[in-house]
SEDRENMI-645192 format. One line per 5 residues: number of its first residue (from 1); their letters; for each residue x, y, z of C-alpha. Coordinates in nm, 4 decimals, always signed. Last residue first. Layout:
# SEDRENMI-645192
NUM = A = X Y Z ~ ...
***
This chain:
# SEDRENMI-645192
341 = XXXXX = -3.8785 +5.2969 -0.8748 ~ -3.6616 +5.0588 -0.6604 ~ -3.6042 +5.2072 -0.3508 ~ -3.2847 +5.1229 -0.0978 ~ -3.2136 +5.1824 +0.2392
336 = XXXXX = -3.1462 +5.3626 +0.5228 ~ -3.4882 +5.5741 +0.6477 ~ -3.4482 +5.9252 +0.4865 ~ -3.2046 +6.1896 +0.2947 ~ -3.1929 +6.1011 -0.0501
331 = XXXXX = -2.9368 +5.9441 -0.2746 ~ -2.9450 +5.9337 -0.6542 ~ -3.0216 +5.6965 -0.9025 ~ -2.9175 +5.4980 -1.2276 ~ -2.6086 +5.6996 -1.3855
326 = XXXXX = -2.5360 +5.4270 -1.6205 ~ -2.1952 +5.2949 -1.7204 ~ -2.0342 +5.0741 -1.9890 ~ -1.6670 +4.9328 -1.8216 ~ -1.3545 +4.9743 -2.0889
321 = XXXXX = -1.1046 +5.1670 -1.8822 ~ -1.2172 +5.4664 -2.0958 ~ -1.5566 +5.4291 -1.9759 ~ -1.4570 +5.4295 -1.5980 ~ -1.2797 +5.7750 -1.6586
316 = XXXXX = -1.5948 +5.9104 -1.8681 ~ -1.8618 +5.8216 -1.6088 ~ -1.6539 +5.9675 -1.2996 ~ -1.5777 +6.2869 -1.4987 ~ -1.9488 +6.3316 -1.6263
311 = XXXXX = -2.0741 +6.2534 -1.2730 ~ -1.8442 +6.4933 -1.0850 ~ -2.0521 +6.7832 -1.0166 ~ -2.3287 +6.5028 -0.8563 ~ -2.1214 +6.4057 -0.6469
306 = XXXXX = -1.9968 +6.0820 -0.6447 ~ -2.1697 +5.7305 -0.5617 ~ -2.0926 +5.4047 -0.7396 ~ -2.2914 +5.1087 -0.8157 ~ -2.1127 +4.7748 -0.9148
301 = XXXXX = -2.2113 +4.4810 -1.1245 ~ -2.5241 +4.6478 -1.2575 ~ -2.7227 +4.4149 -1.5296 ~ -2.9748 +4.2441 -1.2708 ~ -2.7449 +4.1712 -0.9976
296 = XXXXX = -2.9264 +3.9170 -0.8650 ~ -3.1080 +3.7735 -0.5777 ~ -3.3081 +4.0719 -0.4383 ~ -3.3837 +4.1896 -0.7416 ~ -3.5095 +3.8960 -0.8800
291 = XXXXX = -3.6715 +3.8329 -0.5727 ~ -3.8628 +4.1844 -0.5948 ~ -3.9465 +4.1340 -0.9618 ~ -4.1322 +3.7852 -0.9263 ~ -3.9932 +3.4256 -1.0066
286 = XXXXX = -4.1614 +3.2403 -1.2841 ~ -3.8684 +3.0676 -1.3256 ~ -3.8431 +3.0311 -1.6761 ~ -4.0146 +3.4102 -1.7461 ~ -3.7778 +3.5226 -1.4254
281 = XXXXX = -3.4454 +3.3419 -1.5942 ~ -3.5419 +3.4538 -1.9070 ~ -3.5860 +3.7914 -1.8326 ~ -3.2122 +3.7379 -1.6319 ~ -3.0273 +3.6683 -1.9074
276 = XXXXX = -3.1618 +3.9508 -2.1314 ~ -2.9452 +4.1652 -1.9573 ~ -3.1551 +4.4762 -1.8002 ~ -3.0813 +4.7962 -2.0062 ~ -3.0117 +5.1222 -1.7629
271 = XXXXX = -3.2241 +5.3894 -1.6302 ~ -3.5894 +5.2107 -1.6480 ~ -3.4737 +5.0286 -1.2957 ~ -3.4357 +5.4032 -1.1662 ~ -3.2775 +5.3643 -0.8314
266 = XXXXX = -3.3288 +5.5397 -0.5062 ~ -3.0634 +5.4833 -0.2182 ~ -3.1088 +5.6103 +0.1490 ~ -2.9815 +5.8145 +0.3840 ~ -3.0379 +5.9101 +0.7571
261 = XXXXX = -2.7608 +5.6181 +0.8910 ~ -2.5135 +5.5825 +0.6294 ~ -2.5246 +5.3837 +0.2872 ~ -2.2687 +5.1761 +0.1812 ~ -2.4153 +4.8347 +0.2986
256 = XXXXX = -2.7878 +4.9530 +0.1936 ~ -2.7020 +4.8972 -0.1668 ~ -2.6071 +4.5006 -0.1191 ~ -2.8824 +4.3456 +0.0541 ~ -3.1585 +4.5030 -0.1380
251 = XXXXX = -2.9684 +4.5047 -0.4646 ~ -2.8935 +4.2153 -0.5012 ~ -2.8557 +3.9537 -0.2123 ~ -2.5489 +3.7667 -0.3830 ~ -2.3408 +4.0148 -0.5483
246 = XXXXX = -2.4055 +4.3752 -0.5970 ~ -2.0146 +4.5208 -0.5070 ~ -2.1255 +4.8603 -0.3332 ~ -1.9212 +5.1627 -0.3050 ~ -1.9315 +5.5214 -0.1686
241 = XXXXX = -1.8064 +5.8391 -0.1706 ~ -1.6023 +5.8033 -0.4494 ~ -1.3675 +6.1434 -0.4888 ~ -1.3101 +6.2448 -0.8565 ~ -0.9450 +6.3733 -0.9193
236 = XXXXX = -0.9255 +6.1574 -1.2576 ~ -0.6794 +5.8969 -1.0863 ~ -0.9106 +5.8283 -0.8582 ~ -1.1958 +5.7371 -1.1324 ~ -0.9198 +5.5534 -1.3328
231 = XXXXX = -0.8552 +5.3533 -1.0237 ~ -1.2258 +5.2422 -1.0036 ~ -1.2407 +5.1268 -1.3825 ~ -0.9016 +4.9355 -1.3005 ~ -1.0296 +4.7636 -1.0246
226 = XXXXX = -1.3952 +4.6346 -1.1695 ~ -1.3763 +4.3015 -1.2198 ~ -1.6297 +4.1839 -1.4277 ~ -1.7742 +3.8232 -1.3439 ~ -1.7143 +3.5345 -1.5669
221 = XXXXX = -1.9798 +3.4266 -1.8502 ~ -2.0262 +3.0800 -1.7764 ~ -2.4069 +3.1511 -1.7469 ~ -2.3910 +3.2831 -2.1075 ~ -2.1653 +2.9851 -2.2144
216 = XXXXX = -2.3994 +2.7331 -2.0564 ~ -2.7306 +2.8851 -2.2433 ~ -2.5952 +2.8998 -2.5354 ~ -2.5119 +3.2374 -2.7483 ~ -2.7157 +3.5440 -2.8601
211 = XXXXX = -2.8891 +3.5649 -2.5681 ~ -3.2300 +3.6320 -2.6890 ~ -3.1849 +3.3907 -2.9824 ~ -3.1168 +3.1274 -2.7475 ~ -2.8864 +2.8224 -2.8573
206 = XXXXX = -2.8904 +2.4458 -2.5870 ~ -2.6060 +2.3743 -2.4998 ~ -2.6734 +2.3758 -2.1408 ~ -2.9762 +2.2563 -2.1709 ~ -2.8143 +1.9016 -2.3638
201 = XXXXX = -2.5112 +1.9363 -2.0829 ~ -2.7406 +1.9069 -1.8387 ~ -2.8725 +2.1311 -1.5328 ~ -3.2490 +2.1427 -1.6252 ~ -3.3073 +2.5564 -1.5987
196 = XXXXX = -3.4739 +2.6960 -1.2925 ~ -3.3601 +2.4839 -1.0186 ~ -3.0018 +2.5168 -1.1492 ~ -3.0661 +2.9114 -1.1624 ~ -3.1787 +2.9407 -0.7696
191 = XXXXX = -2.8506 +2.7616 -0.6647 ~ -2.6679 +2.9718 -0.9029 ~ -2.7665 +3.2902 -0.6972 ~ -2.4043 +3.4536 -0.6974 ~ -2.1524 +3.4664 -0.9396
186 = XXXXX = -2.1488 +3.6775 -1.2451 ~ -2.4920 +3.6676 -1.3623 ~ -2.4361 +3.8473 -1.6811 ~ -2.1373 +4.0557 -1.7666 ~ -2.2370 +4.3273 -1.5146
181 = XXXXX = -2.2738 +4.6876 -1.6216 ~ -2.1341 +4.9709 -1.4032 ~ -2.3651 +5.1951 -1.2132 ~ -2.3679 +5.5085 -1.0951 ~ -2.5257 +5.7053 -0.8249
176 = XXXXX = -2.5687 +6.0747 -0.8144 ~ -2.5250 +6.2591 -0.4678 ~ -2.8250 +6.4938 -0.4050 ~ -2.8584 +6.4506 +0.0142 ~ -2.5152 +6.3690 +0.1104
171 = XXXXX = -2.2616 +6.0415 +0.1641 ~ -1.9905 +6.1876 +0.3769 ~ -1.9946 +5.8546 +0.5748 ~ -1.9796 +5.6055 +0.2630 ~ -1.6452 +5.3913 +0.4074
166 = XXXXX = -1.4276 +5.4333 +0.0803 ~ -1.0773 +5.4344 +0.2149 ~ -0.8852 +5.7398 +0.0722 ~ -0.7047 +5.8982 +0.3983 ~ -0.6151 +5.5426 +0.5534
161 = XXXXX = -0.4121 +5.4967 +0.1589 ~ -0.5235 +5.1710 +0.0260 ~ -0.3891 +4.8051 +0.0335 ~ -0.4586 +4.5384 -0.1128 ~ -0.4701 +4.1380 -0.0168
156 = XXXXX = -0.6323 +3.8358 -0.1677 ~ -0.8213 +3.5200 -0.0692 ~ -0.9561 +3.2432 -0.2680 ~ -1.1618 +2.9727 -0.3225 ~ -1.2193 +2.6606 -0.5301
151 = XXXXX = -1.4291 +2.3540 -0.4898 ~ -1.3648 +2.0302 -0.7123 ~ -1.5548 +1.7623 -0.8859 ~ -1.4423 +1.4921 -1.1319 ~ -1.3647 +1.2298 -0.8790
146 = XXXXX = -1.6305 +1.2914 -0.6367 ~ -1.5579 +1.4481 -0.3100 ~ -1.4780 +1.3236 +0.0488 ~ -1.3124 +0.9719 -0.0330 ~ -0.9934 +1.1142 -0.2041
141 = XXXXX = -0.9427 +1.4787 -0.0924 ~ -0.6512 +1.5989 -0.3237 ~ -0.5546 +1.9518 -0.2121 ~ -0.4183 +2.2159 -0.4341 ~ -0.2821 +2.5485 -0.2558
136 = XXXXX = -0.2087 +2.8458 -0.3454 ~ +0.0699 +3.0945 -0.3843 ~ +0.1865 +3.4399 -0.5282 ~ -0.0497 +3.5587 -0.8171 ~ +0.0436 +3.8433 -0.8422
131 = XXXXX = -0.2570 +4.1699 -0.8502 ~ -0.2990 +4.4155 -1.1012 ~ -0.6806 +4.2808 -1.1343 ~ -0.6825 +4.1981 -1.5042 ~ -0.4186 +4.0429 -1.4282
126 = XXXXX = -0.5193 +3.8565 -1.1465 ~ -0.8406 +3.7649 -1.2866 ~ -0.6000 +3.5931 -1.5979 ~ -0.3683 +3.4108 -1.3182 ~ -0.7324 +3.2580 -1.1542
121 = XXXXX = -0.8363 +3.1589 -1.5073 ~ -0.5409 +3.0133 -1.5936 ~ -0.5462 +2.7960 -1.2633 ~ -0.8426 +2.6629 -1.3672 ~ -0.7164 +2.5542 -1.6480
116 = XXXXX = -0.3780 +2.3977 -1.4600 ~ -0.5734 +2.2837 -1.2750 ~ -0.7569 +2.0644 -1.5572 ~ -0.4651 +1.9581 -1.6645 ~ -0.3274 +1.8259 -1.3785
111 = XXXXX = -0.6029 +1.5979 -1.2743 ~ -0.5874 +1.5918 -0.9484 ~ -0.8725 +1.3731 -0.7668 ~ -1.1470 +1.4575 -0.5583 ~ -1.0542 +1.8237 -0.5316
106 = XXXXX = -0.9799 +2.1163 -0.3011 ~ -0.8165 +2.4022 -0.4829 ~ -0.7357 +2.6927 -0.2865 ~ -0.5951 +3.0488 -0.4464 ~ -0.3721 +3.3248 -0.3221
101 = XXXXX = -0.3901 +3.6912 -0.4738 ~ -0.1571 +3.9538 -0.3976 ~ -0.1816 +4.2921 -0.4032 ~ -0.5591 +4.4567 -0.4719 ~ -0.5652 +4.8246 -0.4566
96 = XXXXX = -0.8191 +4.9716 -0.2170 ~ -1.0687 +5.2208 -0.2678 ~ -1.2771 +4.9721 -0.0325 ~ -1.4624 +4.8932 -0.3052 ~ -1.1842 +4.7908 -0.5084
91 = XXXXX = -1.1631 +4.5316 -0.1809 ~ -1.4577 +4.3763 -0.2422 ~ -1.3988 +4.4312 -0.6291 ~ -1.0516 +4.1751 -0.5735 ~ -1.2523 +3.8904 -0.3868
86 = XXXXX = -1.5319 +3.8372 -0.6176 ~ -1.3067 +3.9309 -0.9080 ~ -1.0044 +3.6507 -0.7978 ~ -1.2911 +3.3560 -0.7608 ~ -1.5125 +3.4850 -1.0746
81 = XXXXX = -1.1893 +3.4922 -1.2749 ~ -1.0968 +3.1304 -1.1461 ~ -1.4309 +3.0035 -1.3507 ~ -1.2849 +3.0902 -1.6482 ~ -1.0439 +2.8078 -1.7679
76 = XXXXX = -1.2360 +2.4971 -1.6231 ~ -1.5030 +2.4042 -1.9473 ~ -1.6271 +2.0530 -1.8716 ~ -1.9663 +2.1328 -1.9497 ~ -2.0996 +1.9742 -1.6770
71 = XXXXX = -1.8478 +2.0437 -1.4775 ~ -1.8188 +2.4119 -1.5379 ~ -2.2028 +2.4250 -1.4517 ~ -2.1773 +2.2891 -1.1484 ~ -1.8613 +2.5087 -1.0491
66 = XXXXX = -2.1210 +2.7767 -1.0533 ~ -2.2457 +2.6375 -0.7341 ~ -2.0572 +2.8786 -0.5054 ~ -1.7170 +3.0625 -0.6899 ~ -1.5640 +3.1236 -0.3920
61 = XXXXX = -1.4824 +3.4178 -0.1432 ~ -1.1795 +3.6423 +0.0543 ~ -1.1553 +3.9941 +0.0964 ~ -0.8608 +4.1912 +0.2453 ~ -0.7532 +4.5693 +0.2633
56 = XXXXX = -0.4046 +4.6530 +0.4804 ~ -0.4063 +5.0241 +0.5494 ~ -0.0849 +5.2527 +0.4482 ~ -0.1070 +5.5535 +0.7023 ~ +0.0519 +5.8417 +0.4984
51 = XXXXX = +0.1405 +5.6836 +0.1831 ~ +0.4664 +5.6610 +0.0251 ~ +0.6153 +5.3747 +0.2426 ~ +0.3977 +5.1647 +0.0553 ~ +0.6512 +5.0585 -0.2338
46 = XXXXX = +0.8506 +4.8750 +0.0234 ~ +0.5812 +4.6608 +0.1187 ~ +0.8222 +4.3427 +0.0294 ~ +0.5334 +4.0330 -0.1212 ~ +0.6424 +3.6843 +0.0165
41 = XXXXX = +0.4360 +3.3661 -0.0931 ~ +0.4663 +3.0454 +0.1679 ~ +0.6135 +2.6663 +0.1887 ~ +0.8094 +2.7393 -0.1761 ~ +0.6322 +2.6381 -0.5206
36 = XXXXX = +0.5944 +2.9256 -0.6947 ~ +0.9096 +3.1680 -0.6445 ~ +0.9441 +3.4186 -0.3255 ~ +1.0274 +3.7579 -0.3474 ~ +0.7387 +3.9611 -0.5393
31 = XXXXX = +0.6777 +4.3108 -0.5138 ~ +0.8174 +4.4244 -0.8793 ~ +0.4810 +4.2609 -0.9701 ~ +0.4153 +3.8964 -1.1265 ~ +0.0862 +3.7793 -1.2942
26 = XXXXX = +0.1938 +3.6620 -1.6139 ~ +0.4023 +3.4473 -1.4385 ~ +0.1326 +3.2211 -1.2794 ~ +0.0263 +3.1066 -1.6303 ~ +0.3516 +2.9611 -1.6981
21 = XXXXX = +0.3858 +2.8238 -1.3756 ~ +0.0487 +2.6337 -1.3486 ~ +0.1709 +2.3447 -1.5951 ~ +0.4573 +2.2722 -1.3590 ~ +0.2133 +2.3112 -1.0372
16 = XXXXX = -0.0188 +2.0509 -1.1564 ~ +0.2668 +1.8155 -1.2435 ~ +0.3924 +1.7664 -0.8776 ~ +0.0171 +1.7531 -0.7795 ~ +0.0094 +1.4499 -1.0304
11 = XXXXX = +0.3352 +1.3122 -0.8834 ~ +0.1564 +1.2740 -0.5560 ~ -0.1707 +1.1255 -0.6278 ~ -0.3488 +1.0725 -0.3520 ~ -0.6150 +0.8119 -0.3542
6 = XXXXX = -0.4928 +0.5631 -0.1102 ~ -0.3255 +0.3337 -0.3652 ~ -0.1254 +0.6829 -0.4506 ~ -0.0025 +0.7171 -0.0722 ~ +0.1349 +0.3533 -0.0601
1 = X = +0.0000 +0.0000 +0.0000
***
């Protein structure tokens, strides 16, 4: 008897991290000490010397029940964006920059191509975040999952200037909120969508004219990540007040969050196009408005508030870092909160 009789295939996680080099290098900073593959991931802070009182921003997540749909259609090199951009856009929201990224791979067995996809996904969030790549860990759990399944999280590390944290307290009567457009469904409320649509690979593949694709690679579409549209507003001189990621909860949950006490959120739903992902998901569902929009994003990945001088500014910065925006609402002094109108 021996480890690999067991279940554990040790060779395999020796080629899993071989074939995850190459995309692991695309993500490197100046920062970076350590090489892939050591017992931890060192990152100097040299560079933050420059700011007054340099504050440590963190978020970590997963991908939730996505991963259902990336095994049934046995696609694996996207679904690490949605890890890195759940995590990284928490802490964009912050007004922090994202650092470092580390990943976690649990899986039934290692296959070490299929890592190595997934791990291209989590190196091309990371770029598209600014952030390295600098560690992870893959762990082979024999007897506890299925063979072909896995579960993947994450958990990165920014930092942002004390002075220019986001935190929503000078939030005023007038301010103008935008919002940036989702890809789709991102991540969040896939337990609701597999009881909606049949989850296999023949629904999956299945062509809608609405959508202008399948099914599958619509809801495979990965989450934005919004860092770079956010910097670009700082680095136009435009102050965000305040910032909310709209993942799982929607809009009800989410809005609310960067709101303080005495003021409250009121959104135009007519103001910006809803995908037509989620009118089919409602018509297939028959779910109401309100739990649509208290489940899912609904087309806005990320609503912004600035004042209302500094709309134009705000809009055009985000638009030249490639995110479509919609000035959807303004804020209002009363109960905390958000209205749909």
């Amino acid at each position: 008897m021996d480890y690999k009789n067991a279940g554990v295939d040790i060779e395999a996680g020796y080629r899993s991290v071989e074939l995850m080099k190459e995309h692991i290098k695309k993500t490197m900073r100046p920062e970076v000490l350590t090489n892939i593959g050591g017992f931890s991931g060192a990152f100097s802070m040299e560079a933050v010397k420059k700011m007054e009182k340099p504050t440590l921003v963190s978020g970590t997540d997963g991908v939730g029940t996505k991963l259902k749909l990336a095994f049934l259609l046995d696609r694996h090199d996207t679904i690490g964006i949605d890890c890195v951009a759940m995590c990284v856009n928490d802490i964009a929201c912050a007004g922090g920059e994202p650092l470092f990224f580390l990943d976690y791979i649990a899986c039934g067995k290692n296959y070490p191509e299929k890592i190595a996809a997934i791990v291209s996904g989590v190196a091309e969030g990371c770029a598209q975040a600014g952030a390295a790549l600098i560690g992870g860990e893959t762990a082979e759990h024999p007897g506890l999952m299925p063979e072909e399944e896995y579960d993947l999280a994450g958990f990165a590390v920014g930092v942002v200037d004390e002075k220019d944290l986001i935190t929503g307290a000078d939030v005023k009567d007038g301010d103008a909120i935008l919002g940036i457009a989702s890809s789709g469904v991102h991540s969040n409320g896939f337990s609701l969508v597999r009881k909606v649509f049949p989850m296999e690979k023949e629904a999956l593949e299945t062509y809608y004219e609405e959508l202008g694709s399948t099914l599958g690679e619509t809801l495979l579409t990965p989450t934005r990540i919004y860092v770079k549209a956010l910097r670009s507003v700082k680095e136009a001189g435009v102050r965000v007040k305040a910032c909310s990621h709209i993942t799982g909860g929607g809009f009800y949950e989410n809005v609310p969050r960067m709101l303080p006490e005495g003021m409250r959120a009121v959104i135009r739903r007519d103001s910006y196009p809803v995908p037509a992902i989620f009118d089919l998901l409602a018509k297939k569902g028959e779910i109401d408005e309100h739990m649509m929009y208290n489940t899912y994003n609904m087309g806005i990945g990320m609503a912004v508030v600035v004042d209302l001088a500094d709309v134009q500014t705000a809009k055009q910065a985000m638009e030249a870092a490639g995110e479509t925006v919609y000035e959807i609402g303004r804020i209002e002094a009363g109960e905390k909160g958000v209205v749909l109108c």
